[in-house]
C-alpha positions in Angstrom: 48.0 33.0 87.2 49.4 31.0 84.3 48.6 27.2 85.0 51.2 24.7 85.0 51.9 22.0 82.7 49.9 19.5 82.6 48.6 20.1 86.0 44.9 20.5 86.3 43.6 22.8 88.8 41.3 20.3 90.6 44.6 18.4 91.1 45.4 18.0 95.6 48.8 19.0 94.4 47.7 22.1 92.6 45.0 22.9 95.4 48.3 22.8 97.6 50.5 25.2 95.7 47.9 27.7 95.4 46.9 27.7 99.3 51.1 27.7 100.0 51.5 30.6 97.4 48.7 32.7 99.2 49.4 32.5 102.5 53.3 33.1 101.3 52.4 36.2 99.5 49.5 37.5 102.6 53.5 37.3 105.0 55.0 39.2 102.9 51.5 41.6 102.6 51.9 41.5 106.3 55.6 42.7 106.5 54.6 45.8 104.3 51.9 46.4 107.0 54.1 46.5 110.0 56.6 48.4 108.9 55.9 51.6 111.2 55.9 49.4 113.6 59.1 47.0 113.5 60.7 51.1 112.8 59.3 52.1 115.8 61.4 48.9 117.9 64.4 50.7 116.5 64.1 54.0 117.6 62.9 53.1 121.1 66.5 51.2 121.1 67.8 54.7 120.1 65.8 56.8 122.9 66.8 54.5 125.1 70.4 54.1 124.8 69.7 58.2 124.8 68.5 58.4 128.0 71.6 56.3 129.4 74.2 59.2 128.9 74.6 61.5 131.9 72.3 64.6 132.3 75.0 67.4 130.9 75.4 65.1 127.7 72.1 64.4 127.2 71.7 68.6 126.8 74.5 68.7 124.5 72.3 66.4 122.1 68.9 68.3 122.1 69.1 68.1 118.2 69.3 64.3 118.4 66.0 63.7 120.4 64.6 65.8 118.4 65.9 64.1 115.1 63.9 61.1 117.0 60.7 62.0 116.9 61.2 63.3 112.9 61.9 59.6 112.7 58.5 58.7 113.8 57.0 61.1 111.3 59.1 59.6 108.4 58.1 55.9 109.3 54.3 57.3 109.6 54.7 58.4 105.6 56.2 55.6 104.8 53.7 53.4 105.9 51.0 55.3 104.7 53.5 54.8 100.7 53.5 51.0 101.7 49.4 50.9 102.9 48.5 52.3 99.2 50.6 49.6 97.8 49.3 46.8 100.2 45.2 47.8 99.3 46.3 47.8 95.1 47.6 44.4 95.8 44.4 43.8 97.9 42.2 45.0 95.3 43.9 42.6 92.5 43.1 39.8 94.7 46.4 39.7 95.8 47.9 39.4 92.4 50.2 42.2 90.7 48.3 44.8 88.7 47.4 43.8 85.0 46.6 47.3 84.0 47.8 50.4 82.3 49.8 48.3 79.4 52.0 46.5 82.1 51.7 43.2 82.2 52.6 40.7 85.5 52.2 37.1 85.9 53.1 34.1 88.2 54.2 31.1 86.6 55.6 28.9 88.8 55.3 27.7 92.7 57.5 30.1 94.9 55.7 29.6 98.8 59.1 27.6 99.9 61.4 30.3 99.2 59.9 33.9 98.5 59.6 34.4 102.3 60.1 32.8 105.6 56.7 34.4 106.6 54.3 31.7 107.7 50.9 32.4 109.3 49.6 34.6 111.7 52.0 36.5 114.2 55.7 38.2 114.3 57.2 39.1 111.0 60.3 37.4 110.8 63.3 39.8 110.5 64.5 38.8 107.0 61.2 40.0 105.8 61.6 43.3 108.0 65.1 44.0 106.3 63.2 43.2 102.7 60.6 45.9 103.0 63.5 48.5 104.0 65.3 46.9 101.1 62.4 47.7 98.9 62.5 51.7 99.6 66.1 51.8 98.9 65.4 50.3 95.7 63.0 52.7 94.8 65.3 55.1 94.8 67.7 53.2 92.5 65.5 52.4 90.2 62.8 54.9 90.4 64.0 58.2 91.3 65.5 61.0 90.1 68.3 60.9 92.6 69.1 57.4 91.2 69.7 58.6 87.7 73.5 58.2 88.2 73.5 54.3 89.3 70.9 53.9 86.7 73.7 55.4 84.0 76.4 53.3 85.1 74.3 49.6 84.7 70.7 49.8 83.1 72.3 52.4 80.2 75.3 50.5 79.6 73.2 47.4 78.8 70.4 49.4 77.2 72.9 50.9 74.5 74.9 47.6 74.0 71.7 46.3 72.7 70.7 49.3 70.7 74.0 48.6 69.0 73.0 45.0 68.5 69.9 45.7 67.2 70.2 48.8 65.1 67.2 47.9 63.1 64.3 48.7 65.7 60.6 49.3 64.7 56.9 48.7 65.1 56.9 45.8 62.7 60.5 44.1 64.1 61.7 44.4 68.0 63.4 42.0 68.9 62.8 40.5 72.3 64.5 40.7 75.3 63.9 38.8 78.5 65.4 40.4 81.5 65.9 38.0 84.6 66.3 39.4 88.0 64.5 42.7 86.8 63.6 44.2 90.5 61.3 47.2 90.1 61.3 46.9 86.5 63.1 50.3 85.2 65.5 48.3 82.9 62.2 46.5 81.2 60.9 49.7 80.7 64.5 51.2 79.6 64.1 48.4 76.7 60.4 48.5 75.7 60.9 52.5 75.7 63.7 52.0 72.9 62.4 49.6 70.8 62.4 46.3 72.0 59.7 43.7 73.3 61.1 43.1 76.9 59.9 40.2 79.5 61.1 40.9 82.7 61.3 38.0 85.1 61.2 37.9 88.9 61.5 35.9 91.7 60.6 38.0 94.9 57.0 39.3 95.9 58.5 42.3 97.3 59.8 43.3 93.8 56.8 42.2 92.0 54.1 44.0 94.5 56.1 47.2 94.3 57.1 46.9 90.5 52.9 46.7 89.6 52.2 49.4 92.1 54.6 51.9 90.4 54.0 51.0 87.1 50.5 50.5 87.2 49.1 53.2 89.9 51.4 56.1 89.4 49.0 59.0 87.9 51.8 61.7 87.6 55.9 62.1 88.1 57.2 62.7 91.4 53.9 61.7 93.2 55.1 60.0 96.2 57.2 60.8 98.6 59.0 58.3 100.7 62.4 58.3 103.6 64.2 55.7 102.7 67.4 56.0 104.9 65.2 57.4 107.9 66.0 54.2 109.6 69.5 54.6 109.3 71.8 55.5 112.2 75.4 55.2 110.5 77.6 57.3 108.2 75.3 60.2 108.1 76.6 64.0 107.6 73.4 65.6 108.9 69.8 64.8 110.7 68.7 66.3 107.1 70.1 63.7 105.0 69.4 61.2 107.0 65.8 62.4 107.0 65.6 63.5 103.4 62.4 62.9 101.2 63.3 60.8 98.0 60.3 61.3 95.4 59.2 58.9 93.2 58.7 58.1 90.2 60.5 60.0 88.2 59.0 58.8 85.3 55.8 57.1 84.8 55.0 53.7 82.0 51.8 55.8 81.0 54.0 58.7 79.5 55.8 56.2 76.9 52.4 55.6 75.3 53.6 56.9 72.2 56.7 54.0 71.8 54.9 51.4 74.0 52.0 51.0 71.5 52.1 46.9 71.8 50.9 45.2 74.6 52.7 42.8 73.9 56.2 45.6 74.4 56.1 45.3 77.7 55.6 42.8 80.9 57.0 40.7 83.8 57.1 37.9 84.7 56.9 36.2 88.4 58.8 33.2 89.2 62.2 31.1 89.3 64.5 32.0 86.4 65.3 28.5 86.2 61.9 26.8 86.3 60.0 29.2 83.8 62.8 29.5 80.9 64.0 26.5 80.9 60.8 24.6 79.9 60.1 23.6 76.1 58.1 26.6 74.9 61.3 29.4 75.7 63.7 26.9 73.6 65.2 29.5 71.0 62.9 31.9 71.8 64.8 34.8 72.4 67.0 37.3 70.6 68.8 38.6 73.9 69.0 38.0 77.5 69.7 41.2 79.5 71.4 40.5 82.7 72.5 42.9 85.5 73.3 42.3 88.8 72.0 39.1 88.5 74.5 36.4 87.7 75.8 36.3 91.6 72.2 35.5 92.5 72.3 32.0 91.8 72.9 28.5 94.5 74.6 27.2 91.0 75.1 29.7 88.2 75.8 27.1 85.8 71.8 26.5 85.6 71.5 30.5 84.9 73.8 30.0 82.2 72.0 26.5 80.4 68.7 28.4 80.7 70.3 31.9 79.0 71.9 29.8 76.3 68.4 27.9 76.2 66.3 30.8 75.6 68.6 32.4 73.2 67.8 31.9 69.4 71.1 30.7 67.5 72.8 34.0 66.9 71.4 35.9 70.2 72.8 37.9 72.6 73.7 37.7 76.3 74.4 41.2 77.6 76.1 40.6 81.6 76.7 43.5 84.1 77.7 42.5 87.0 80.0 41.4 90.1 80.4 38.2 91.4 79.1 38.6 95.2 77.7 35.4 95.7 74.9 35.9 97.3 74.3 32.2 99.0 78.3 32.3 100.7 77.4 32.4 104.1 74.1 30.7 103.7 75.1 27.3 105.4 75.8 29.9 108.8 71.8 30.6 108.1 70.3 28.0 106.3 72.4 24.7 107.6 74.9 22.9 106.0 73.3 21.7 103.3 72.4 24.7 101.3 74.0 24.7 97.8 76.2 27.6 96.8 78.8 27.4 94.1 81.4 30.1 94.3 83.3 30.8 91.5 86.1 33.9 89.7 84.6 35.6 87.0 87.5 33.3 84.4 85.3 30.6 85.5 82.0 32.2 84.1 82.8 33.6 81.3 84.7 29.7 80.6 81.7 27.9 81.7 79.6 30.3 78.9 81.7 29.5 76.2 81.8 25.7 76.5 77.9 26.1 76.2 78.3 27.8 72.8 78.3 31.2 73.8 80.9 33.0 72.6 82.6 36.6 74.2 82.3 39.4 71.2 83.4 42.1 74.4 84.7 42.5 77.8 85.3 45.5 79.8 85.1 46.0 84.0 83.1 48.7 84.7 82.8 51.1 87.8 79.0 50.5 89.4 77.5 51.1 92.6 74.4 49.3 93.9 71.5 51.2 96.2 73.9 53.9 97.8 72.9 56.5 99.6 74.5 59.3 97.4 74.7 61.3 101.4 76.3 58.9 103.2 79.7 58.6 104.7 80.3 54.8 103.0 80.1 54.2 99.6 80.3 50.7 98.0 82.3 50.1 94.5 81.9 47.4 92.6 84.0 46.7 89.5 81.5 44.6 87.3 81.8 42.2 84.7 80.7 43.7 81.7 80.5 41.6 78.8 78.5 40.5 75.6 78.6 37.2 73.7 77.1 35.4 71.3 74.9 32.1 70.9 77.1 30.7 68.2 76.3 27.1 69.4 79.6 26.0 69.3 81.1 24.8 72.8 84.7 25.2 73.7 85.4 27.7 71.0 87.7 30.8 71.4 86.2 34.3 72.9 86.7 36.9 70.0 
């Protein structure tokens, strides 16, 4: 773990943090353990509300009990995906993986915020929903079935910046940080065409899953995991609900020819905010790589000081997008006093140029976000997607 500031680590304070951070990160440890378990509460609801119908319906419906126990099986593989991932944590010391040329680190103090696990005992249901979250991520970012998401977001932004950057090679790659990177694919996107690329991440779910894909993955297509097993709505068959998704398709150790630095390629744990905006990121960067990201933030205004922060005068801030806020209902959860600034994309885009950076191109384009490609609903967003400059002068006018 990197050490703070002018913090030593014999500090109370510090001692603090790092007992707060741990037992933050064993909750989250724990939710991965009891998945099969917390899967199992929703398909006794299932059998249950089964064995209400009359008799005659009941044998109309054979398939469905049947589809039930499958479930089971699915949730027993998937735990068995999410065990492996727990014991590579476990043997790290419950840090991400440093090996196979990836790099992870924590930087900053996240045990208020990653997760609402605390202690020994139940797993509290946002950290139930995350670990489902996490397999339908995999798929996005990871599998061969998300290819087509993957084309409409991390390749748009991956061949803006090619364009940017035509001049790419082992003695000049320009860097890239990549906030809000998830599992990591778009890092590797970047470092794979040329760039040295920082990914940065807040959540321990991401960053335990990220390392354990990228760093203890031996072959493509190893695992196998159900990601939509668990879900009951808008399905055209027991089959796709049940379908196997295998993952990865691609693995960081088969881009050893272009990822020759060590230096290429890494991620970063911790608040966007907190880690880039300190002294030693100041001009640092040659672009900032957002996507789906932006919407993330209690004030996006902060996002936007610390992009035009990092950004070395003439840099590049690459946005994909949409704007669903995601703290908008937070004061039904998290009380009253929760901070969430909701804003139209005019008022982005505005806010960027009075900090000096300037819009050299805007387009909406068509995205989805962790569909299931067999279900019923499918979710459309129409992004922002925009680049513009660090020209440092504020108030200008967008080319």
């Amino acid at each position: 773990m990197e050490r703070h500031l002018g913090v030593l680590e014999d500090h109370p304070e510090y001692v603090l943090a790092q007992e707060q951070e741990r037992r933050a990160a064993q909750g989250i440890l724990r939710a991965f353990r009891t998945y099969e378990r917390e899967g199992h509460l929703d398909v006794l609801r299932w059998e249950k509300n089964f064995l209400k119908l009359p008799q005659k319906h009941q044998k109309l419906l054979q398939r469905v009990k049947q589809a039930h126990e499958s479930t089971k099986r699915c949730l027993r593989l998937n735990q068995e995906f999410l065990d492996q991932l727990v014991d590579a944590v476990d043997q790290e010391n419950n840090g991400p993986s440093t090996s196979s040329g990836v790099e992870e680190k924590q930087t900053d103090k996240r045990s208020s915020a990653c997760s609402s696990s605390s202690g020994a005992g139940q797993v509290p249901a946002v950290d139930v929903e995350k670990v489902r979250y996490v397999l339908k991520d995999l798929v996005r970012e990871w599998s061969a079935e998300g290819a087509v998401e993957r084309s409409q977001s991390y390749d748009k932004v991956t061949k803006a910046l090619c364009e940017l950057f035509p001049n790419r090679g082992p003695h000049h790659r320009p860097r890239v940080l990549v906030p809000g990177c998830g599992l990591g694919r778009l890092v590797l996107d970047l470092a794979t065409n040329g760039f040295c690329c920082e990914g940065n991440e807040f959540s321990y779910f991401m960053l335990f899953t990220s390392a354990f894909v990228m760093n203890h993955s031996d072959a493509k297509d190893q695992f196998r995991v159900f990601p939509y097993c668990l879900g009951s709505c808008n399905n055209l068959s027991h089959h796709d609900q049940l379908r196997p998704i295998l993952i990865p398709d691609a693995c960081a150790s088969d881009f050893a020819d272009a990822i020759t630095d060590p230096d290429q390629m890494s991620i970063v744990g911790g608040d966007f905010v907190e880690v880039y905006s300190r002294p030693e990121h100041e001009a640092r960067w040659d672009a900032v790589a957002t996507c789906f990201f932006v919407d993330t933030a209690h004030n996006f205004v902060e996002y936007l000081e610390t992009v035009a922060h990092c950004l070395k005068p003439g840099g590049y801030w690459v946005n994909l997008g949409p704007l669903l806020w995601h703290w908008a209902d937070s004061h039904t959860y998290l009380g009253p006093n929760e901070l969430s600034c909701e804003v139209p994309l005019e008022e982005v885009h505005a806010c960027a140029r009075e900090l000096g950076l300037t819009m050299q191109y805007k387009k909406m384009a068509k995205c989805n976000y962790t569909c299931n490609i067999k279900s019923m609903q499918q979710t459309v967003f129409f992004c922002d997607f925009s680049v513009h400059k660090k020209t440092g002068v504020s108030g200008g006018t967008d080319e």
